[in-house]
N, C-alpha and C positions, 0 to 999 in steps of 0.2 A: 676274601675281599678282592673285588678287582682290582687292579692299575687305574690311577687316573688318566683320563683319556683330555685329550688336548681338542680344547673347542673347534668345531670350524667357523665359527662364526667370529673369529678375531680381526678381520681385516673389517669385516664391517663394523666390527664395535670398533676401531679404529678410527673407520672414516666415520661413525658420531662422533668418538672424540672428537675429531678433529675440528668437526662443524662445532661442539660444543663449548672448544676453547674459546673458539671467533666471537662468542657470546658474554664473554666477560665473565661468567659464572664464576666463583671462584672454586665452587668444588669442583667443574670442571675444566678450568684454568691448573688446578692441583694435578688431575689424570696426566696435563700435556709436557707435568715436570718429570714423570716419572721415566726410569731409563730399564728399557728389559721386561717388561710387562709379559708374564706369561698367567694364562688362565686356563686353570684345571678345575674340572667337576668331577667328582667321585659316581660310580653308581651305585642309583637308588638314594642319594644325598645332594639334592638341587642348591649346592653354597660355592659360591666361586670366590676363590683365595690368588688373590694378586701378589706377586713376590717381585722387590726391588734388586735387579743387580747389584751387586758389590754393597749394599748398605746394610743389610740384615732383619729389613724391618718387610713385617708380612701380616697379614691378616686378611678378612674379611674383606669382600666391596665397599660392604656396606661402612664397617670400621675406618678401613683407607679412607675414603671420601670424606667420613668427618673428622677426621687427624688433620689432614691436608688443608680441609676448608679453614680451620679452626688456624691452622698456622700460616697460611695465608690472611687467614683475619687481622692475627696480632701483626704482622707484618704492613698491612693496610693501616692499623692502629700506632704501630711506630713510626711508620713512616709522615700519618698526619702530625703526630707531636712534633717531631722535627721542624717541620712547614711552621708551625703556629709559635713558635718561640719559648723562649721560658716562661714559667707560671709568673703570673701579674705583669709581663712587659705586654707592649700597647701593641693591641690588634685589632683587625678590623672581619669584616666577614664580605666571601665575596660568595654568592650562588653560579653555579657553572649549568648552563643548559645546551643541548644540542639542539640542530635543527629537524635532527633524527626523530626524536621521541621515541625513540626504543629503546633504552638504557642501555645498551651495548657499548657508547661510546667511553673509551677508557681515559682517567684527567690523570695527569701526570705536572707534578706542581716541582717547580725545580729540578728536575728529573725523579723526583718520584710516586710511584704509583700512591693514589689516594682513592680509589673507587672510579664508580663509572655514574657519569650524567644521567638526568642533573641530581647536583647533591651541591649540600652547603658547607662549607671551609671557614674555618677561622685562621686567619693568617696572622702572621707576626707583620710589626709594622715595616717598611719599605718594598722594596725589588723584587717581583717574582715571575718566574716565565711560567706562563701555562699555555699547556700540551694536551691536544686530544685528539684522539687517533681512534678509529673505528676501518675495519677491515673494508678493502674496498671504496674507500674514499679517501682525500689529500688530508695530510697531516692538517692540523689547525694549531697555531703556535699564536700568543702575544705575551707581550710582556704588561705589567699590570703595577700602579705603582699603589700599594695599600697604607694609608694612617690608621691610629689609631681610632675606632672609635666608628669608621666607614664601615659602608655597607653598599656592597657593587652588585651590578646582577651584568654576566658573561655568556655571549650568545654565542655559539660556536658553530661556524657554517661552513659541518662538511662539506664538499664539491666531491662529485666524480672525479678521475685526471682526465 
């Protein structure tokens, strides 16, 4: 059996990542956590095995991608319960849209990430900053005061700088 041979094509799968984070993706948001990315194909066995520095966790492309997506999910998912308060205190719902229309804009509610525009939020009642930011264009930040029971629609108008 041969040696695995080291891709040449790593700097350009880089620079996809790279463009592919800027997209909000969350599987490829995942690629852009990882530290050490090295990719080996065997020959005559077309499977390329991504291995994490220092962490010991390795598998698959195709595996990595959906570990990564998946924990980046629950992370998106804990992070919204946070936002919305305890179960049965008063909340309201606000929809976040960009002026984009391309879903890449990422909402960040109190400083945390919650998905990307537009998408609909159940907040807890009072105070809350929201944040959205898309590569390439000026932060979009306001503050928002939500009761319970409300129901807001937020328009969020990236500018170039």
């Amino acid at each position: 059996m041969k040696k695995p041979a080291l891709l040449s094509c790593v700097p350009i799968f880089c620079a996809l990542l790279a463009a592919g984070c800027a997209t909000g993706n969350p599987a490829a948001n995942a690629f852009g956590n990882w530290v050490g990315a090295m990719m080996v194909a065997e020959a005559g066995r077309p499977q390329v095995t991504v291995n994490n520095a220092g962490n010991g966790r390795q598998g698959t492309l195709e595996e990595r991608v959906l570990r990564e997506a998946k924990e980046q999910g629950d992370a998106i998912n804990a992070a919204r319960a946070r936002v919305q308060g305890p179960p049965g205190g008063k909340q309201g719902s606000v929809t976040i849209y960009s002026n984009l229309n391309d879903n890449r804009a990422r909402i960040h509610v109190d400083g945390f990430y919650v998905g990307n525009a537009p998408t609909r939020l159940k907040l807890s009642q009072g105070t809350h900053v929201i944040d959205v930011r898309q590569v390439g264009f000026k932060p979009f930040q306001k503050e928002i005061i939500v009761t319970g029971g409300s129901e807001l629609n937020l328009l969020a108008e990236l500018q170039k700088p």
